[in-house]
C-alpha positions in Angstrom: 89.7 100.5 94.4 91.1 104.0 94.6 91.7 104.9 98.6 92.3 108.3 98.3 90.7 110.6 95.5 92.4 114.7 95.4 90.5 116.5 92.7 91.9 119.8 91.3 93.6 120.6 94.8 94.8 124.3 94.8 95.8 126.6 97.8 96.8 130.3 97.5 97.9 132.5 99.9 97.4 135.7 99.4 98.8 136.4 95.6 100.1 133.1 96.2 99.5 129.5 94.5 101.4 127.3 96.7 99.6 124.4 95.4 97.8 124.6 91.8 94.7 121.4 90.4 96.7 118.8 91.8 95.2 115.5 90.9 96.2 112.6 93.0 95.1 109.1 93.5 96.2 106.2 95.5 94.9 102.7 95.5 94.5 100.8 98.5 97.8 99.0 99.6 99.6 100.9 97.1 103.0 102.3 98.0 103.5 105.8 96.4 106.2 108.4 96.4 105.8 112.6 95.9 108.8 114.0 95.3 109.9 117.7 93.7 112.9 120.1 94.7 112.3 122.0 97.9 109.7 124.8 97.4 107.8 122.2 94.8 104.9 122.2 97.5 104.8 119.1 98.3 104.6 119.8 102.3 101.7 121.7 101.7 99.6 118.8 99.9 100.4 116.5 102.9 99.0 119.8 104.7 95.7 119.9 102.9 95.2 116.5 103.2 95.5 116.5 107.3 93.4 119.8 107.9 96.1 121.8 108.9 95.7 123.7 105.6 91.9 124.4 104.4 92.0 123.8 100.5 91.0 126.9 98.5 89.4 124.8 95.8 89.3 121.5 94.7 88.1 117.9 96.6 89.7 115.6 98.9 88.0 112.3 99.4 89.2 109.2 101.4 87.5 105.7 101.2 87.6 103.6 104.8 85.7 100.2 104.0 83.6 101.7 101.2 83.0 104.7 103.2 83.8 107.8 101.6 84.8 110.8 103.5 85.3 114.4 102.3 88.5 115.5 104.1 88.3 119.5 102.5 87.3 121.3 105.8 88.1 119.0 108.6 89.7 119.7 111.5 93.2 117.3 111.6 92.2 115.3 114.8 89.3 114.5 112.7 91.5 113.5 109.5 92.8 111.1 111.9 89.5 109.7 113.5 88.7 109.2 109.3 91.5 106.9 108.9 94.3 109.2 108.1 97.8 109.7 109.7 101.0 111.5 109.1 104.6 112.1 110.4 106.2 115.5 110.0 109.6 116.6 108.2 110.6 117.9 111.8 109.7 115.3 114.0 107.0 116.5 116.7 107.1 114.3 119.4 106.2 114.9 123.4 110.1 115.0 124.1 109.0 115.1 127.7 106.8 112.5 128.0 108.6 108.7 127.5 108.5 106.7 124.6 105.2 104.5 125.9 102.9 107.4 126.9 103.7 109.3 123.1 101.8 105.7 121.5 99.1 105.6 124.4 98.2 109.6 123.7 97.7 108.7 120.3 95.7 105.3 120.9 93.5 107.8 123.1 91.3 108.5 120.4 89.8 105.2 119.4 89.3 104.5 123.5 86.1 103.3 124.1 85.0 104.3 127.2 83.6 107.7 128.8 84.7 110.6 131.4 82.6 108.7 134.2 84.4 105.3 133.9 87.3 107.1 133.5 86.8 109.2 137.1 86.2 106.3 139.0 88.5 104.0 137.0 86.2 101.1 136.3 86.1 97.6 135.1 86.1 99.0 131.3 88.5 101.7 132.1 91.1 99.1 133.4 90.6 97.0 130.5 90.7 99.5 128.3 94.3 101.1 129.4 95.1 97.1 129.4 94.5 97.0 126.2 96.2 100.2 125.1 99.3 99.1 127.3 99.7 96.0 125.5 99.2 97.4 122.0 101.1 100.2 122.5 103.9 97.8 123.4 103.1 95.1 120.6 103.9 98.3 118.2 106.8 99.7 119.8 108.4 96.0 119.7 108.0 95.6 115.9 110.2 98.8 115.7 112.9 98.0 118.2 112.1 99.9 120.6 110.0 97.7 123.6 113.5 98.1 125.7 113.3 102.3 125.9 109.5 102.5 126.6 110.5 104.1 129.8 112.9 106.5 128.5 112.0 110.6 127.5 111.3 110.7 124.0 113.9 113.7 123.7 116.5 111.1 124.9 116.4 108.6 122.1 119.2 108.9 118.9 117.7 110.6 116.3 116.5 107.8 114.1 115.2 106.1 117.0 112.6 109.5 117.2 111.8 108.5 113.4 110.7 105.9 114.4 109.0 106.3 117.4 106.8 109.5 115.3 106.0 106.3 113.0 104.8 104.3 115.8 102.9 107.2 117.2 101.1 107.2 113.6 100.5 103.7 113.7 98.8 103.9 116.8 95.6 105.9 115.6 95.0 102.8 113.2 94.8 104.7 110.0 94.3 102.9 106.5 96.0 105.6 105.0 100.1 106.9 106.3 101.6 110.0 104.8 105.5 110.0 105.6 107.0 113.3 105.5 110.6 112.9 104.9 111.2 109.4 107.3 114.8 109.5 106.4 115.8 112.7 106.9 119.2 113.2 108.7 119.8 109.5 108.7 122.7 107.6 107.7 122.5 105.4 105.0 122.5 102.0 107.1 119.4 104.2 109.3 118.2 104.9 105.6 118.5 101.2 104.1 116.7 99.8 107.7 114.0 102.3 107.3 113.5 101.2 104.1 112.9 97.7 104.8 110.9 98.6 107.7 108.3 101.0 105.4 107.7 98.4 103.1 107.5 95.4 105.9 104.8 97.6 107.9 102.8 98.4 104.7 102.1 94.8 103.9 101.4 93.8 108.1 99.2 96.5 108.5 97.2 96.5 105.0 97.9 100.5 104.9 98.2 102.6 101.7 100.9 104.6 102.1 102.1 107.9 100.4 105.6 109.3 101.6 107.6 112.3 100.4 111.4 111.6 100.4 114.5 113.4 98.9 116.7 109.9 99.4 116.1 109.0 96.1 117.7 105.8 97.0 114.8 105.1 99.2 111.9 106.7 96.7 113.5 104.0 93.9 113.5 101.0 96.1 110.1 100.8 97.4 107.7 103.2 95.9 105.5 101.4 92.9 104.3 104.5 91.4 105.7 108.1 91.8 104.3 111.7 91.8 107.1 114.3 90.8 105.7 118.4 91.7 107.6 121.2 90.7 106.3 124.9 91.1 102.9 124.1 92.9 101.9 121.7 90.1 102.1 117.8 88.9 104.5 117.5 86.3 104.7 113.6 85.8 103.7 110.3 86.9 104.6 107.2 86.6 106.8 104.3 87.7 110.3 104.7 88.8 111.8 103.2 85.8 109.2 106.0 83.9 110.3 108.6 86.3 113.9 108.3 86.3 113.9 108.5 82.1 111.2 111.6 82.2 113.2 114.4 80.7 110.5 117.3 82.4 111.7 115.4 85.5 115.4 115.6 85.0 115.5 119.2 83.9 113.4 120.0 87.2 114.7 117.5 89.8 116.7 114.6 89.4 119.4 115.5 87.4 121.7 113.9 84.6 123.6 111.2 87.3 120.6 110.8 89.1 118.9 109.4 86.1 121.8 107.3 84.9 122.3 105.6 88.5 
């Protein structure tokens, strides 16, 4: 059952075509990669399909439990609400709030109770910050990081902000996780554990889960099927063995050694 239908996805600005009928679809618990050399316009897809860009033509639907939603013109918090999340290339944390209160903000949004319990603080307000206390902490503990909850995000070593953003994702409870680059600036043991991790949190939290990632290392280990982009436009599919032997995709991205490693 396809989770995510894009249909002909296009976006100009101006004289522009950043993005140009880009057909995409991911099944649900599928693992999938997007890669392209920089400029390929990739960004801008994960863009499109979290509101921050409005589509100029073309249709974006997600499926939630055999509900389908079209995504085109919705604002992002309400992308999220729908059962999609993301992480960004550069990470976009509250570096002043601590690690525990950048999960609760995000678990705000599936709260379920009103302004007036919330003013006088009553029995299902308690519970409810109860609850989003010890979720927030059950999350944060699966990605090593239950020991810093008190700590300013701005504080933690870089990869430890990866993972916090991917933890702040987590906790809006989407079926469907774009990853923007997780292993940017990390070493290659912070690559290799992130790695592990993506693949270990797809299966324990039945997500779908679409990730663009220059660590190619990373794209061949755990992606099952791959979308390579080049100049606003898909230019192959496939799976990695398919990818890495495409010659369209060597010419435009992965290179001679690439291929051959």
């Amino acid at each position: 059952m396809a989770i995510l239908n894009v249909n002909k996805l296009t976006k100009s600005f101006g004289g522009l075509t950043a993005v140009s009928d880009v057909n995409i679809e991911l099944k649900k618990g599928e693992l999938v990669g997007l890669i392209g050399p920089n400029g390929a316009g990739k960004t801008t897809v994960f863009n499109l399909l979290t509101g921050i860009y409005e589509p100029t033509s073309g249709e974006i639907v997600l499926d939630r439990d055999g509900k389908q939603t079209k995504l085109n013109k919705m604002k992002p918090f309400k992308v999220s609400k729908a059962g999609l999340a993301r992480t960004f290339q550069n990470i976009r944390l509250f570096k002043d709030l601590t690690v525990l209160d950048n999960v609760r903000i995000a678990m705000n949004q599936n709260i379920n109770y009103g302004v007036f319990s919330g003013l006088l603080q009553l029995p299902k307000f308690r519970h409810e910050e109860k609850r989003i206390r010890e979720e927030s902490m059950e999350l944060l503990d699966i990605f090593n990081l239950g020991g810093k909850v008190n700590e300013k995000a701005r504080n933690l070593p870089y990869g430890e902000q990866r993972r916090l953003e991917i933890v702040r994702a987590l906790a809006t409870k989407p079926v469907l996780l774009l990853l923007d680059e997780p292993a940017a600036g990390m070493n290659p043991a912070e690559s290799a554990q992130l790695t592990d991790t993506i693949a270990k949190l797809r299966s324990d939290f039945d997500l779908t889960i679409l990730l663009i990632e220059h660590d190619m290392s990373v794209v061949m280990k755990i992606c099952e099927r791959i979308y390579v982009m080049d100049y606003g436009k898909v230019i192959a599919q496939g799976t990695p063995g398919e990818i890495k032997t495409n010659k369209r995709v060597i010419e435009a991205y992965l290179g001679e050694d690439a291929a051959n490693a």
